[in-house]
N, C-alpha and C positions, 0 to 999 in steps of 0.2 A: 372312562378316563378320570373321574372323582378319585380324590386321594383316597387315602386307608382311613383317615382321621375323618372325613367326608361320611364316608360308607360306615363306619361303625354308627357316630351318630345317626346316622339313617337306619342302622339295624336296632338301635336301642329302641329309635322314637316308635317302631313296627312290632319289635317283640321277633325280630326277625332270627334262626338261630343258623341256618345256613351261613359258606363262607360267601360274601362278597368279592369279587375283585377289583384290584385299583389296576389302573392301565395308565400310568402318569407317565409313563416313557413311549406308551402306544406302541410298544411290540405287538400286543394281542388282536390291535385295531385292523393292525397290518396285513397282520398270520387271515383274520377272517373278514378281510376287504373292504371291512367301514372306512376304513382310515383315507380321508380326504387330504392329500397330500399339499396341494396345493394353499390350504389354508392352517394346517398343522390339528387338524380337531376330526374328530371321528364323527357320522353320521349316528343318531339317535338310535340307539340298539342295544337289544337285552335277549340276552342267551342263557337259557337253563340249559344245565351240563351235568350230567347224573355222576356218580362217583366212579364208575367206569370211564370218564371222558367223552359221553358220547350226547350230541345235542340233542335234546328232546325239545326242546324248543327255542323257537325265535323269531324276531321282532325287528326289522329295519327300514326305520321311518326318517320324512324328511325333519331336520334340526327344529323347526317351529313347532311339532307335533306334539302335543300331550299326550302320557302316560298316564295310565290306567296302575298304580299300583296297587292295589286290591285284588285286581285281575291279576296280574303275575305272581300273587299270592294265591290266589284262587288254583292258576294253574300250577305253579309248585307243591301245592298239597295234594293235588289230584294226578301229578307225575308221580310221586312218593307214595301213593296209596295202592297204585297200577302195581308199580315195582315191587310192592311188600305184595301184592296178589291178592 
């Protein structure tokens, strides 16, 4: 749900080059069942989505949980290495 302005700084400070998405209207929250209606905020969650659209991976934790990003860098390079074979 980070804006775009959000996510890019976060892909700079990483070296990250994949797209981010920003979900600041929470459609996408919605579409894949994070989205806590009642409070207007999506549950802690991160989705790698290969260029076909298809999840290769995911993550849905409670709000107070810490992230590991290193590790979902870890795992997006080891999804991307699979797929090039």
């Amino acid at each position: 749900m980070d804006s775009s302005p959000s996510h890019k700084a976060f892909a700079e400070k990483l070296g990250v080059t994949f797209p981010l998405l920003s979900d600041i209207h929470r459609h996408v929250s919605a579409l894949y069942n994070v989205l806590i209606k009642d409070e207007g905020i999506s549950a802690r969650a991160t989705f790698i989505v290969d260029k076909g659209g298809i999840i290769r991976y995911q993550l849905v934790t409670d709000l107070d949980i810490r992230r590991d990003v290193n590790e979902f860098l870890r795992i997006a390079e080891a999804l991307e290495k699979q797929q090039k074979g």
